[in-house]
Structure formats: structure tokens, C-alpha cells
N, C-alpha and C positions, 0 to 999 in steps of 0.2 A: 883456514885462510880465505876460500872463498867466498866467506859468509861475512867477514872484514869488511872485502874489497865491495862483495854489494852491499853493505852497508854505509859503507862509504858514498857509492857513485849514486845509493838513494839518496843519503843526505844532499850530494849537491844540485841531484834536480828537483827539488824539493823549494819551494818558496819559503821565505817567513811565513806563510799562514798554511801551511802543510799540503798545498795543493802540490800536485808535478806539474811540471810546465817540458812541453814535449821538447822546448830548445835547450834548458837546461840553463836557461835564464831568468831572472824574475820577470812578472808579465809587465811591469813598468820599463823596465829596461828591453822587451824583445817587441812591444806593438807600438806602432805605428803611433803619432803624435795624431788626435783623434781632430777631424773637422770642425774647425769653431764655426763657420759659417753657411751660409742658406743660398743657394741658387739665384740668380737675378731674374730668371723667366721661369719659368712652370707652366708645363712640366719641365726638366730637366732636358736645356737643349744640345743641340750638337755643337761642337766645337769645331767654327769652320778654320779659322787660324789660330794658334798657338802662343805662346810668349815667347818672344825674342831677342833677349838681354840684349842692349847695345854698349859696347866694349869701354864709350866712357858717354858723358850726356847727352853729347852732339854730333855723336853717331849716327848711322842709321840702324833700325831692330824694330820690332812689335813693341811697344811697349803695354804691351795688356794683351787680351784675346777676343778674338772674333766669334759670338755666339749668334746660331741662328734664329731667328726670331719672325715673326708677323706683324705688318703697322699694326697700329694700338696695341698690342698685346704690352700690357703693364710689367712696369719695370721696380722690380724690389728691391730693398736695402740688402746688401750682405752679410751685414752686422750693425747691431746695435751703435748708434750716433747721432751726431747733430749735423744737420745739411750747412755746409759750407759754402756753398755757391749751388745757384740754379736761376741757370739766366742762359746767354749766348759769348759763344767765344767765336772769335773768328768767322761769326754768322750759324754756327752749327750749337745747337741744344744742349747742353752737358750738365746734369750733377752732381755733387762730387759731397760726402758723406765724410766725414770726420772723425776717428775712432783712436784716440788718444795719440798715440807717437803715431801712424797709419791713417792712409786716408783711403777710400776707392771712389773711382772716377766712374760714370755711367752716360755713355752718346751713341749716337743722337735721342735724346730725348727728352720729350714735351713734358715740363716738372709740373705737379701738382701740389709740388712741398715749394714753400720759403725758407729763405738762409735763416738759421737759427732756430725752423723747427729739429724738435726729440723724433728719432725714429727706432722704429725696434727692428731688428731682424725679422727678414719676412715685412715690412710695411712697404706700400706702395709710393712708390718717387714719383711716376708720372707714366706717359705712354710713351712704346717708340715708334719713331717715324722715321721714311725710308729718306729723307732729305738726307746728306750725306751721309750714308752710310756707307761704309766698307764694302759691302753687298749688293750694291745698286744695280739694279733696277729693285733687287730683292730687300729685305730687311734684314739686318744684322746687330746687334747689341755690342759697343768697343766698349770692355769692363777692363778696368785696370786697377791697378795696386801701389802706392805709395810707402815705401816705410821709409820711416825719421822727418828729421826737419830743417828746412833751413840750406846750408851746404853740408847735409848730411844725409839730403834725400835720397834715396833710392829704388826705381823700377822694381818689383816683383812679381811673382804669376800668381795672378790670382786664384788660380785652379787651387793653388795651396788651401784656398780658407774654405772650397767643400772636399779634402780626399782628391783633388785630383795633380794634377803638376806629372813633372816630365816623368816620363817611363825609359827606363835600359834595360836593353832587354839584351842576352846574352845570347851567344849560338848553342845551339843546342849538336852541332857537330863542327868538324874542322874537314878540310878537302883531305890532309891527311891521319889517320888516327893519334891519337896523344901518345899512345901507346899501345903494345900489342898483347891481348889479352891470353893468359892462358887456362888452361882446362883449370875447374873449379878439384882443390882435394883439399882434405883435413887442414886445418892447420899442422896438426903435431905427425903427419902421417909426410909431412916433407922433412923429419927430422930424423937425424938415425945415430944409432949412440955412438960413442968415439971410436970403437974396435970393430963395427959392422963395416968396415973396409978391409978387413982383412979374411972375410970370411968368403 
């Protein structure tokens, strides 16, 4: 019978292709959906503000994130596209890359690409500068995320397209315990046969 049962519990951590998978899940189904995209500054900078979903358009929220960055330090594509605009909005530097249904936005910064160049992931947009930036007096890079179109658009964290986006983090205790633990014994050594109460 016991040779069944691990039989059995091998087969189900067992993939289609005979590996074991310690979750007991296939590895498509148990990892993480892998980073389609590339960093906008390099090396890999700090994240001074986060994304801030705003509850409907014309709210207030982040809508993108704050990375820190140095004037000039060049400013890269995240993914492969065509630059959409690279000009001035509102007086401040922006360009904004075009990636099928998604777009990403990249400000303040001085474009070295024109609307309707091809860029690749990893290719140089232009340099930033510290004219309005989030970070002023310092430099900061506002990278943002676009998906759909139209009255369909929607904010998202960009952190998504390298591995990164929001973290929950769980507690690791409670003020009171969950429950109270008792001394470790056998399993079968807590059992006793039906007539061991009369002895």
C-alpha cells in the first residue's frame, strides 16, 4: 500500500517532461511570468516613487514611477517600438515609444530619436535633464505605462516589464499566537486502540 501511495504522490510532482517540481506544479504554471523589458537607465537605478493607480482618469495617483537618475545620463527604449511623439508637452521633454496595444512614456528628456523612428530594446531615446523633473533640484526619470487604446487606455506600473511591481509582504507573526503549539510526538503514538481505556 505504501508503495501505491508514493507512487502516486511521485506521479503528481512529476511534470510532463519527468522532472519534479518542488511545488508540485508544472514549472509554467508555478514561475513567475518572466520580464519582457530592459531598464530605462543603466545601471539599474533606484526607485525613488512607485506607481499609483488613480481610482478613475482624473484622479489624482503616480501614474508611472520615479527613477533616479544624473542629467545626461541616456535614456533607453524598454521595449522594442516606434517613437510616437518626441517633442514638448506642456513645455517639459517627453517621449513616448509605441509597442502595439501599450505605449511607454519617458520625461523629462532631451529626444535624440524622431516620431516614427524603429527602436529596439535597449536603444537610446535621448538624455535626461533635470528641467522639470520630479526630483528637482536633482534628476529623476518619470517612466510610465500605457495599455490599450483609445477609451480603453489604462495606467500601469511599469516596474512590470523588468520583474519588478508591487511587493506584499505578509507578517511573519501575529501580537497573539494563531495557535498554541504542542510538544512534537509520533503521529500514531497519539493513538490507542479501542479497549486501551479499560486497562
Amino acid at each position: 500500500m505504501r508503495s501505491v501511495v508514493g507512487a502516486l504522490l511521485l506521479a503528481v510532482l512529476l511534470d510532463p517532461t519527468g522532472l519534479p517540481s518542488p511545488s508540485g506544479l508544472s514549472p509554467a504554471a508555478a514561475a513567475p511570468e518572466e520580464p519582457v523589458g530592459v531598464w530605462p537607465l543603466d545601471p539599474e537605478p533606484e526607485v525613488v516613487q512607485g506607481f499609483s493607480q488613480p481610482p478613475h482618469p482624473y484622479a489624482p495617483g503616480h501614474r508611472g514611477v520615479d527613477l533616479a537618475g544624473r542629467p545626461g545620463q541616456p535614456v533607453r527604449a524598454a521595449l522594442a517600438g516606434t517613437v510616437g511623439f518626441a517633442g514638448s508637452i506642456a513645455g517639459k521633454p517627453v517621449v513616448t515609444v509605441l509597442h502595439g496595444g501599450r505605449r511607454t512614456t519617458y520625461e523629462p528628456v532631451a529626444a535624440s530619436v524622431s516620431r516614427g523612428d524603429e527602436v529596439a530594446a535597449g536603444d537610446v531615446l535621448g538624455r535626461l535633464v533635470v528641467t522639470d523633473s520630479h526630483c528637482f533640484p536633482g534628476a529623476c526619470l518619470h517612466w510610465g505605462l500605457i495599455e490599450g487604446t483609445g477609451a480603453g487606455e489604462q495606467y500601469a506600473d511599469p516596474l512590470t516589464l523588468v520583474g519588478g511591481g508591487p511587493v506584499r509582504l505578509l507578517p511573519l507573526w501575529r501580537e497573539e499566537p494563531a495557535s498554541v503549539r504542542t510538544p512534537w510526538a509520533a503521529p500514531l503514538g497519539r493513538w490507542r486502540r479501542p479497549l486501551d481505556f479499560l486497562v
